[in-house]
N, CA, C and O of each residue as an XYZ file, in Angstrom:
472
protein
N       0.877     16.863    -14.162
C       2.077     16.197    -13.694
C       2.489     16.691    -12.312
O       2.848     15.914    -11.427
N       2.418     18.108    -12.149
C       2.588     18.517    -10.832
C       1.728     17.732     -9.786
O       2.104     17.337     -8.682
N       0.688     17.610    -10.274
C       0.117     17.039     -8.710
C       0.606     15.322     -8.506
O       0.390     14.568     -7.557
N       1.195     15.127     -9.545
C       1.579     13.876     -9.344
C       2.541     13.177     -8.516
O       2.634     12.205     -7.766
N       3.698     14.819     -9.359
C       4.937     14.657     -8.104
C       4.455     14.977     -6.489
O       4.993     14.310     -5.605
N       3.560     15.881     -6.164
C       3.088     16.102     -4.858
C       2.418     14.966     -4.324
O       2.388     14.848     -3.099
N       1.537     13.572     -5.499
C       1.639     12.706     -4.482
C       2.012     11.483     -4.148
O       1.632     10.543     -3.450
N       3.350     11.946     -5.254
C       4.414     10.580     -5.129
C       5.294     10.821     -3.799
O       5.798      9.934     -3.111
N       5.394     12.643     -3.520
C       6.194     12.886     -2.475
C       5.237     13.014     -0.949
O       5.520     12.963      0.248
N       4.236     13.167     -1.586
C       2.918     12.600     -0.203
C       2.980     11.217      0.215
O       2.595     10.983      1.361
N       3.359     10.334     -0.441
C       3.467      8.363     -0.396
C       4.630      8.323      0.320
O       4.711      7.603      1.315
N       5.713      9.127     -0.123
C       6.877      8.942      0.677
C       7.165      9.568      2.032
O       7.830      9.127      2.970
N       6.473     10.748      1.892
C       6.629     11.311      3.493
C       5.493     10.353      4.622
O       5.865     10.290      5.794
N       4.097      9.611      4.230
C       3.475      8.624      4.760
C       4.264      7.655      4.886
O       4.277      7.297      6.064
N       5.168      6.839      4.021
C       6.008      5.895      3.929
C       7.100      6.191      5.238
O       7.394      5.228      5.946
N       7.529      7.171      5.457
C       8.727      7.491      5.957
C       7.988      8.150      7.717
O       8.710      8.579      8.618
N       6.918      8.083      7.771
C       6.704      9.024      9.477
C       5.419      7.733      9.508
O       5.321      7.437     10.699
N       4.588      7.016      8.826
C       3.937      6.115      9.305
C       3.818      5.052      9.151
O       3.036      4.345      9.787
N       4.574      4.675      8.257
C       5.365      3.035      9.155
C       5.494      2.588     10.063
O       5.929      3.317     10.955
N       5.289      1.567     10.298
C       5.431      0.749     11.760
C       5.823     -0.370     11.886
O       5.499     -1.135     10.978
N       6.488     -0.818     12.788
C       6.569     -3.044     12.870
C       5.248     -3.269     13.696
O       5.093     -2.533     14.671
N       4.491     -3.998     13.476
C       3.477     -4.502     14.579
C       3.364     -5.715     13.584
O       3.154     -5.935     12.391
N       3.680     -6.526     15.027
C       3.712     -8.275     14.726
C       4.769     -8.183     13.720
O       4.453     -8.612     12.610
N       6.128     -7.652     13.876
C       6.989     -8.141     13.138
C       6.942     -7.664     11.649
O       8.040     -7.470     11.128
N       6.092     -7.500     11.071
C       6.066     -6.697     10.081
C       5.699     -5.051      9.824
O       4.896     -4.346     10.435
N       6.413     -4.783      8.918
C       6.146     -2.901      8.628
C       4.880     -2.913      8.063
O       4.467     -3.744      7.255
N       4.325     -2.036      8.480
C       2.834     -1.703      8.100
C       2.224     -0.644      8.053
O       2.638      0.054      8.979
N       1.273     -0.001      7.343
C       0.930      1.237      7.753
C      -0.698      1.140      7.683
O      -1.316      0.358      6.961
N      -1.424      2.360      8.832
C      -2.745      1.646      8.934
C      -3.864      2.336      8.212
O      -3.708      3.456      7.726
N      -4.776      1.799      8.154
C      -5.621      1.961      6.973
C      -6.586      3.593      7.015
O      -7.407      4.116      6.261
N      -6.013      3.931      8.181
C      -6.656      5.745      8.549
C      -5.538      6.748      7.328
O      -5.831      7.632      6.523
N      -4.302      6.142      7.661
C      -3.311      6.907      6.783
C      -3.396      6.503      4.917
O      -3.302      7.334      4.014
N      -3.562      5.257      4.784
C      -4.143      5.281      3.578
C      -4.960      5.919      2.841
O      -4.763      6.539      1.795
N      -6.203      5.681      3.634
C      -7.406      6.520      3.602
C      -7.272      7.825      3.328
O      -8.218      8.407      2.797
N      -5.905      8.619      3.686
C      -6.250      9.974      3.054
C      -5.372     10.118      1.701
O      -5.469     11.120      0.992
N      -4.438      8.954      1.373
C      -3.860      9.189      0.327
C      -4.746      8.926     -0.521
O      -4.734      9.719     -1.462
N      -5.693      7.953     -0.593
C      -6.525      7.548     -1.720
C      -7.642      7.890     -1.959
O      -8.365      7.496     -2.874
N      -7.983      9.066     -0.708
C      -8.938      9.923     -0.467
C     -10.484      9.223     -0.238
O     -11.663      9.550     -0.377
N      -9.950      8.432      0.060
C     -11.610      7.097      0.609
C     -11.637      7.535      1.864
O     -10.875      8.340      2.399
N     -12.993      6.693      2.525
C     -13.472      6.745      4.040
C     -13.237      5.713      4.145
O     -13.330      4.924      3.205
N     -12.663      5.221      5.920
C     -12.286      4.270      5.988
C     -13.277      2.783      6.120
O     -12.860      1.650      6.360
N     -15.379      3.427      5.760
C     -16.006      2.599      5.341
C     -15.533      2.078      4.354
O     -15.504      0.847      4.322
N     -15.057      2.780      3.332
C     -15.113      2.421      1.871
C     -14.042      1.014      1.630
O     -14.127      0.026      0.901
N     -13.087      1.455      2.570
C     -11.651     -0.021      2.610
C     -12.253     -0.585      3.491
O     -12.152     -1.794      3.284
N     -12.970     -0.341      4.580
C     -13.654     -1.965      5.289
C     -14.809     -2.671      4.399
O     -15.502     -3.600      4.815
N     -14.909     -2.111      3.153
C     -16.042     -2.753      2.464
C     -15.418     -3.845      1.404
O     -15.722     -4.994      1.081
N     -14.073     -2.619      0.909
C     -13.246     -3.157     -0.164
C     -12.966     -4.675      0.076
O     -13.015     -5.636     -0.692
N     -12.567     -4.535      1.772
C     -11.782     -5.894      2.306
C     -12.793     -6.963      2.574
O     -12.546     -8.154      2.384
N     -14.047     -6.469      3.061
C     -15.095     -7.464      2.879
C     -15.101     -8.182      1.841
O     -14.750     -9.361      1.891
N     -15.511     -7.580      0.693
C     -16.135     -7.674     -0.639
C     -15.112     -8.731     -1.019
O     -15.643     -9.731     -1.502
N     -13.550     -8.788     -0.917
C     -12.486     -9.128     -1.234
C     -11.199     -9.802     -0.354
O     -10.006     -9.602     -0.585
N     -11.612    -10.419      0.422
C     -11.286    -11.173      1.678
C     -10.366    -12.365      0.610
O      -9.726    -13.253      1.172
N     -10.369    -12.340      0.169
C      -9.163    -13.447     -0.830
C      -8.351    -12.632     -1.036
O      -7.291    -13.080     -0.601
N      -8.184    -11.513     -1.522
C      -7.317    -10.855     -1.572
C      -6.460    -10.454     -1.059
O      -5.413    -10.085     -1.593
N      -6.867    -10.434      0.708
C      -5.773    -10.362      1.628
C      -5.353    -11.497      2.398
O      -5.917    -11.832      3.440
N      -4.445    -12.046      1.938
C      -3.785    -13.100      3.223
C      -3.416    -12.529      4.489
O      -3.597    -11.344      4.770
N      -2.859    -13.443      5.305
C      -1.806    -12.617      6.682
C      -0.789    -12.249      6.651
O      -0.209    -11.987      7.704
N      -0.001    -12.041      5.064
C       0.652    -11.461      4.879
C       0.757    -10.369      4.511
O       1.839     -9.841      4.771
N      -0.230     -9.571      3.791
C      -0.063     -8.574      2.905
C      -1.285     -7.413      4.301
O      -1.166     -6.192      4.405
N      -2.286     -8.258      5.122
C      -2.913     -7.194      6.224
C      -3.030     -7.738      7.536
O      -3.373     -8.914      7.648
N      -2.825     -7.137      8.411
C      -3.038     -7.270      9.762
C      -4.230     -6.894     10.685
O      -3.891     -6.033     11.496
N      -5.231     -7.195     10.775
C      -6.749     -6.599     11.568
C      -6.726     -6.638     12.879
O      -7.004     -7.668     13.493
N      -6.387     -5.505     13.470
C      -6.343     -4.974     15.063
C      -7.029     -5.423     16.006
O      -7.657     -6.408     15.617
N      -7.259     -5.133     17.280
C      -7.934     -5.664     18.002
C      -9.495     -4.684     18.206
O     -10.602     -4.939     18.678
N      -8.792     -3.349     17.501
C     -10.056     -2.380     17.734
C     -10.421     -2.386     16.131
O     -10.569     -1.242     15.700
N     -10.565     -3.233     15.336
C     -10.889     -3.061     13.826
C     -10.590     -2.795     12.815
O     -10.959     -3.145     11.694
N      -9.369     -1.666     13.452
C      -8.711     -1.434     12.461
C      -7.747     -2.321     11.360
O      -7.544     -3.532     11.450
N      -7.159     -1.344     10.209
C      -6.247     -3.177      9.556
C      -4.981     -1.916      9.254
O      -4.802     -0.721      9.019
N      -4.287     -3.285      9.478
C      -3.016     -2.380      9.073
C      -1.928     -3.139      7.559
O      -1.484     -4.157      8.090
N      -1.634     -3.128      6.799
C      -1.283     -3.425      5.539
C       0.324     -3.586      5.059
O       1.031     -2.593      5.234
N       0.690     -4.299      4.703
C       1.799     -4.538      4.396
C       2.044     -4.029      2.614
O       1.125     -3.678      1.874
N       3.269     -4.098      2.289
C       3.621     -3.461      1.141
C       2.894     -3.921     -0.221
O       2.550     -3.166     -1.130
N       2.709     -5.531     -0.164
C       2.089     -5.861     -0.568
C       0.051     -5.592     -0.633
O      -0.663     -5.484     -1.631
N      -0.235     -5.571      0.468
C      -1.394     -5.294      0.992
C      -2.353     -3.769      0.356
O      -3.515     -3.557      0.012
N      -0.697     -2.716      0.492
C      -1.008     -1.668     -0.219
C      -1.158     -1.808     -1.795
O      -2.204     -1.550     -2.390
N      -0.285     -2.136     -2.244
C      -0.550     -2.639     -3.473
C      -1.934     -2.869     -3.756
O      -2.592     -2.029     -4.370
N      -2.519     -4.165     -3.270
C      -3.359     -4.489     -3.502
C      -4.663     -3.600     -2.845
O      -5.241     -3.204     -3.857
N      -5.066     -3.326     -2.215
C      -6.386     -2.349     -1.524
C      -6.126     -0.963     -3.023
O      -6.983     -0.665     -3.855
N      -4.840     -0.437     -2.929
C      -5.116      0.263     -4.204
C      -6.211      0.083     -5.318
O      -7.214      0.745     -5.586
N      -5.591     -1.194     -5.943
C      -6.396     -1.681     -7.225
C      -7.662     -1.675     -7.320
O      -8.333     -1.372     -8.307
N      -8.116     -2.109     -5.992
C      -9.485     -2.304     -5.699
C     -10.591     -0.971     -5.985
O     -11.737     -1.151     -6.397
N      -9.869      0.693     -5.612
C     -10.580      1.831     -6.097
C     -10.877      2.071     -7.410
O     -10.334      1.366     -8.261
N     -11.529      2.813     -7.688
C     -12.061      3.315     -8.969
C     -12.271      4.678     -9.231
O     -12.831      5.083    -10.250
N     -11.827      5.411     -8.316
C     -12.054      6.885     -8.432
C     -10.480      7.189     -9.133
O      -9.540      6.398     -9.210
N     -10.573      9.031     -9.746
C      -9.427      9.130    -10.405
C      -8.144      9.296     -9.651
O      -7.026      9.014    -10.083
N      -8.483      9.870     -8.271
C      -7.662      9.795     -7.161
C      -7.308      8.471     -6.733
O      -6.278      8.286     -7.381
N      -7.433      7.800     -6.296
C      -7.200      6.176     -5.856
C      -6.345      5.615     -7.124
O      -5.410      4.893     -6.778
N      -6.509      5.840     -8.741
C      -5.795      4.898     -9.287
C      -4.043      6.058     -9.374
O      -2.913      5.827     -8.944
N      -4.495      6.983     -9.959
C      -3.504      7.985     -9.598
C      -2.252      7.765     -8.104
O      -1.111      8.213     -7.986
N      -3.182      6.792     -7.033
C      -2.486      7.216     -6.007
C      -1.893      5.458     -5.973
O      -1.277      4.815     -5.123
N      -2.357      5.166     -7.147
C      -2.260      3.270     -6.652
C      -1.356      3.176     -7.829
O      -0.907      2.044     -8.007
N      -1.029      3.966     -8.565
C       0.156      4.533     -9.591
C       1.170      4.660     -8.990
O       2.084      3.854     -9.168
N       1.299      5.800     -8.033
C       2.236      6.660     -7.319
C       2.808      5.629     -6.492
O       3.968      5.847     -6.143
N       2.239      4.483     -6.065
C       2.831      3.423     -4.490
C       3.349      2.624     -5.558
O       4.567      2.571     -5.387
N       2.905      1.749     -6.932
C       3.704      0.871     -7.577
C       4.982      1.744     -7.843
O       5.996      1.056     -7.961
N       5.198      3.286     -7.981
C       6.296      4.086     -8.929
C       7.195      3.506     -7.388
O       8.204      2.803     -7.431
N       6.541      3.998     -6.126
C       7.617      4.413     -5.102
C       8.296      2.994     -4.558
O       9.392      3.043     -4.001
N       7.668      1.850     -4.723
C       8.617      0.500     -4.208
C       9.088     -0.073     -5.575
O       9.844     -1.044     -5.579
N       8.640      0.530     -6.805
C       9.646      0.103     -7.585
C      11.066      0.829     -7.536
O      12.181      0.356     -7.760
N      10.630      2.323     -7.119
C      11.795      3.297     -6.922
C      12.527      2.439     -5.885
O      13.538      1.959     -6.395
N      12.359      2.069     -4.558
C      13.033      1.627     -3.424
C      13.951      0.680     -3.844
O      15.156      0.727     -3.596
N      13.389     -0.170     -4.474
C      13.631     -1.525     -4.792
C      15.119     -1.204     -5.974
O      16.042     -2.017     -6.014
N      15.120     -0.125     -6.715
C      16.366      0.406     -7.514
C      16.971      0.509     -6.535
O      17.820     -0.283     -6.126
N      16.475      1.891     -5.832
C      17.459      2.473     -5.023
C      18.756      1.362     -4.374
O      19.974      1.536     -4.338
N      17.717     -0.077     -3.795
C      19.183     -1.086     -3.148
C      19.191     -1.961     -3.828
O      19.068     -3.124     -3.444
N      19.385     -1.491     -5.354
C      20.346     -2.421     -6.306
C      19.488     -3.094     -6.589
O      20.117     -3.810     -7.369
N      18.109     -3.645     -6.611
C      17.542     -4.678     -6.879
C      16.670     -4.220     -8.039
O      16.398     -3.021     -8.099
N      16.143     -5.159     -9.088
C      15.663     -5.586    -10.147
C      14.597     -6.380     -9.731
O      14.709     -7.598     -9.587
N      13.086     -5.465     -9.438
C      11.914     -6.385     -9.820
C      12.115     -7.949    -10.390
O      12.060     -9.000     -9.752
N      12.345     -7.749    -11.683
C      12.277     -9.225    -12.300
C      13.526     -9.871    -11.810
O      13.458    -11.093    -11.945
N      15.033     -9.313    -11.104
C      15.251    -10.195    -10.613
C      15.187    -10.827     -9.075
O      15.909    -11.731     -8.655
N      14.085    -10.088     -8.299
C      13.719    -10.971     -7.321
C      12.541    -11.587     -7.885
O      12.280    -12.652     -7.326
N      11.709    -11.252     -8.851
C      10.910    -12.615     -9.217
C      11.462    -13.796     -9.788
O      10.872    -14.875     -9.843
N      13.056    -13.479    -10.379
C      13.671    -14.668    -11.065
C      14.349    -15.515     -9.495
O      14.351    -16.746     -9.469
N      14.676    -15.022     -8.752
C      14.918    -15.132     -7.608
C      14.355    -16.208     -6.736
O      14.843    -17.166     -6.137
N      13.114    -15.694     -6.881
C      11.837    -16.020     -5.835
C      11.346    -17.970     -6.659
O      11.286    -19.007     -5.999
N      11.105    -17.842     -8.095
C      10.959    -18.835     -8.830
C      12.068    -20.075     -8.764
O      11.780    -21.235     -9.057
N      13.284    -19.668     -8.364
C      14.492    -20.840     -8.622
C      14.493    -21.286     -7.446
O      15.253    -22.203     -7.134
């Protein structure tokens, strides 16, 4: 459990110093991922290959030098995609921390999906 809290509070200190707006949306880029989920950043340019439906232009952003940069959603999803015990552990820890956010300002998951549906 300890290492869990260390990297729910590792997601949030990434969350909180590497964030960014580029093109209008917050994003964070796929080098900083890469060490939460402890992949190489071959391993997520393969993921995104392999799985190019998976990302719209909403959820990733692909740089001009290759890099991609990911939206909240985006993270979400590149998570799922690992299989090591680190990656699901860490794709645990990002659903705990925007469900946490999402309390924090009053809001109810299901009711921005009830929201989103009407």
């Amino acid at each position: 459990m300890k290492g869990d809290i260390s990297l729910f509070l590792a997601i949030e200190k990434l969350m909180q110093e590497k964030m960014y707006l580029y093109k209008g949306k917050l994003v964070v880029k796929d080098v900083d991922l890469a060490g939460i989920y402890k992949v190489k950043i071959k391993e997520i340019k393969t993921k995104i290959r392999n799985n190019r439906s998976r990302f719209p232009s909403d959820f990733m952003i692909e740089s001009n030098e290759g890099g991609y940069a990911f939206t909240e959603p985006g993270i979400l999803m590149l998570g799922g995609l690992f299989k090591s015990e680190r990656a699901i552990k860490a794709h645990i820890r990002f659903i705990e921390y925007f469900v946490h956010l999402a309390h924090e300002n009053g809001e109810s998951i299901f009711n921005l999906i009830k929201t989103v549906g009407t």
